[in-house]
C-alpha positions in Angstrom: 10.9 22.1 59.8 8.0 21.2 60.8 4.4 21.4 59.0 0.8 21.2 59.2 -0.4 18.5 57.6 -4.0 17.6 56.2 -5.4 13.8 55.1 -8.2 13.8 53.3 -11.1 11.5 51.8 -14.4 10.2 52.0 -15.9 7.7 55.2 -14.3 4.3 54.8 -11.6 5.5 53.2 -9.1 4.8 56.2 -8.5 8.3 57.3 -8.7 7.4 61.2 -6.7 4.0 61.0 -4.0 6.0 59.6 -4.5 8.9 62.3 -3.5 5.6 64.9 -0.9 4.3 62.5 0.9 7.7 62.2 0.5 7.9 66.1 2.1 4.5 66.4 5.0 4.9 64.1 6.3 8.6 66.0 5.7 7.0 69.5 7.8 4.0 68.7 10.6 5.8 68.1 10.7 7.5 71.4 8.7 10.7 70.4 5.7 11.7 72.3 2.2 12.7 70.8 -1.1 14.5 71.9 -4.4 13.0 70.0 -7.3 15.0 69.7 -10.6 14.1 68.0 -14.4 15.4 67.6 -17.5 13.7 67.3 -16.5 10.2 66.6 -18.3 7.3 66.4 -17.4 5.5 69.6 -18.2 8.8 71.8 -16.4 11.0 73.1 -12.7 11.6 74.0 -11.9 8.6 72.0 -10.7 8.2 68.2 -11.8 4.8 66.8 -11.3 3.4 63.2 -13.7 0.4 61.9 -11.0 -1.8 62.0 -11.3 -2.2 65.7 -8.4 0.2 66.5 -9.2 2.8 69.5 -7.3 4.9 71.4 -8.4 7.6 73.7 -8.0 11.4 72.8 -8.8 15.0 73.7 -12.2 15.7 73.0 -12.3 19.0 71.2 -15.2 21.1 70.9 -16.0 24.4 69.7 -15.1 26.3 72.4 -11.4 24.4 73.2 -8.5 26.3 72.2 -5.6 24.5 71.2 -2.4 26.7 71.4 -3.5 27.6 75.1 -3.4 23.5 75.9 -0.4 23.4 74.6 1.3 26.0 75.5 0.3 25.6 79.1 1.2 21.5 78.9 5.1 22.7 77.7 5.3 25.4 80.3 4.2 23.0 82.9 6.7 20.5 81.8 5.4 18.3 79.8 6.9 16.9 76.3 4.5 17.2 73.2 6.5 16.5 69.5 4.2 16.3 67.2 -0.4 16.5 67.6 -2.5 14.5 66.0 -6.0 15.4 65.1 -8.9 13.0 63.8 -12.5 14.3 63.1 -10.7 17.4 62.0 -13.5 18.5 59.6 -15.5 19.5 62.7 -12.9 22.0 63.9 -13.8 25.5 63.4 -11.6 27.9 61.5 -9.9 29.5 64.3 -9.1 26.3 65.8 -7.2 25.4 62.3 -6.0 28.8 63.0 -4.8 27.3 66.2 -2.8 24.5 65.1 -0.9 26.6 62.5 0.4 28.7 64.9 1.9 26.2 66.8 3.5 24.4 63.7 5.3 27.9 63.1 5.7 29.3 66.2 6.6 26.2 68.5 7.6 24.0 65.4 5.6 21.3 66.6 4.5 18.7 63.3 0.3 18.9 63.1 -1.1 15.7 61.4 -4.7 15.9 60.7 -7.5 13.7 59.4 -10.9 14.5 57.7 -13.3 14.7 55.1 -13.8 17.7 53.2 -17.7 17.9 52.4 -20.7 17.1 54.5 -24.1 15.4 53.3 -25.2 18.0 51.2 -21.6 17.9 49.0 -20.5 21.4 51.2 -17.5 21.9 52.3 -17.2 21.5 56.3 -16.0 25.0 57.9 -12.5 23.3 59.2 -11.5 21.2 56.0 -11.9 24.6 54.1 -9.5 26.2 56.6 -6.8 23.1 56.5 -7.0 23.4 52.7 -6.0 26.9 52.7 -3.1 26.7 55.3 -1.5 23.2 55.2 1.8 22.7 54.3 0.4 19.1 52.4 -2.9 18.3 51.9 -2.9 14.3 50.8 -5.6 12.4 49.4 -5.8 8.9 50.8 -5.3 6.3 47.8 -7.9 3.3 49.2 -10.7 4.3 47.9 -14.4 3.6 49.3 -16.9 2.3 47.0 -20.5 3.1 46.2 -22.3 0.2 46.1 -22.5 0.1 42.4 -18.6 -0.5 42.7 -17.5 2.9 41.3 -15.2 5.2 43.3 -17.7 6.9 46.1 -16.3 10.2 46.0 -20.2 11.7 48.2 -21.3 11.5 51.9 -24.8 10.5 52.2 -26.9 10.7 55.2 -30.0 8.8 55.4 -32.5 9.3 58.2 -34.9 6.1 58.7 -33.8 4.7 55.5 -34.7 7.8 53.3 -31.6 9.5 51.9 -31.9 13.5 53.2 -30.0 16.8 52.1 -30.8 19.0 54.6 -30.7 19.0 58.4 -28.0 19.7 60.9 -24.8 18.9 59.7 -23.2 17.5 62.8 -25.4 14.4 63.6 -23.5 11.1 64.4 -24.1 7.8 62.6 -22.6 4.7 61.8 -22.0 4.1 58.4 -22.3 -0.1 59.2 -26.0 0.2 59.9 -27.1 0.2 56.6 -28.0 -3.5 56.6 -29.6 -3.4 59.9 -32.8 -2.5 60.7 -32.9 1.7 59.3 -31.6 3.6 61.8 -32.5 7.1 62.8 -29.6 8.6 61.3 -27.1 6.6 59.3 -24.8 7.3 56.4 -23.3 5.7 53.4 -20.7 6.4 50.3 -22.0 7.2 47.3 -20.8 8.2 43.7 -21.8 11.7 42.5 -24.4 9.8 40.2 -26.1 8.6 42.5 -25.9 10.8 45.3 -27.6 13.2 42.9 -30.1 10.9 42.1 -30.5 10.0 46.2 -29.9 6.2 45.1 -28.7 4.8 48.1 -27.6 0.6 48.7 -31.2 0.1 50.0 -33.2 2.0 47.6 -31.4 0.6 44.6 -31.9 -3.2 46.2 -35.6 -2.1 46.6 -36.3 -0.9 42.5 -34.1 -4.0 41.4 -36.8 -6.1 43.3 -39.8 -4.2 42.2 -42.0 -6.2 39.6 -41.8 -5.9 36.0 -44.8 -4.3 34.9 -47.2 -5.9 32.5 -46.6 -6.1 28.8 -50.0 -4.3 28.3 -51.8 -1.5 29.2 
């Protein structure tokens, strides 16, 4: 039977490396895959891990609709066995909709990757939807770090170095800028200690070089 499946955990936790490595296992044993992604970090119509890996993909944006692409790729011949979808925290809800209707109604196997909360620790629209309706929701075991070396289990966004929790929640960043000059718009793992207390990698460098103060005053 086949199921709607739904990977989960924070940025640099491997989620997209294992949205190629699932792709590559099914296609080398003859079956035949469609990859979808949204918003990742290498552009568009491509899904990239950090690792290096890349493939290229259907772009999917708020307006595609996914059980009309594939209904009108089968009844124009072509062979889809199983989809896989990266970046799927930036579906909307009637696109995870989507997808479960064609795990039960063409019994097609649905394989998707994403966080579950944004910036602000809220839970993206799509990832709410997946962890209603998915046969299997896993939760990736490598775990990202903060940078005090505790499990990051928070999303941060900084915007020219200054960690923000408000703004648009779909802005794209690179998560390896951090030791670069501050981008606009970057982000980083954090635990929930310090995400609450907005102590980012930089910040927390910054206060462990400030001076000690005087022993009088």
């Amino acid at each position: 039977m086949a199921e709607l499946h739904f990977f989960t955990g924070t940025m640099d936790s491997g989620k997209s490396t294992l949205a190629l490595q699932t792709n590559h296992n099914h296609a080398a044993r003859g079956r035949v895959g469609q990859i979808f992604t949204s918003h990742d970090r290498a552009g568009s119509a491509v899904i990239s891990s950090r690792l290096g890996l890349t493939h290229e993909a259907q772009e999917v944006n708020p307006d595609f609709d996914f059980w009309r692409f594939i209904v009108t790729t089968l009844t124009q011949g072509g062979r889809i066995d199983y989809l896989i979808c990266d970046e799927a925290q930036f579906y909307t809800a009637a696109q995870v909709e989507q997808l479960a209707k064609i795990v039960d109604e063409l019994q097609l196997d649905v394989f998707c990757f994403g966080i579950l909360t944004d910036f602000r620790t809220r839970m993206f629209p799509g990832a709410a939807r997946l962890v209603e309706l998915a046969d299997r929701m896993e939760v990736l075991q490598v775990e990202a770090l903060c940078w005090c070396g505790k499990r990051a289990t928070h999303n941060a966004r900084t915007e020219n170095g200054v960690m923000v929790t408000e703004g648009e929640v779909i802005v794209v960043g690179d998560v390896e800028e951090q030791d670069s000059t501050p981008a606009d718009v970057a982000y980083e793992v954090l635990c929930r200690q310090h995400h609450r207390r907005r102590l980012t990698a930089a910040r927390a460098h910054a206060v462990s070089l400030a001076p000690e103060p005087l022993p009088f005053g």
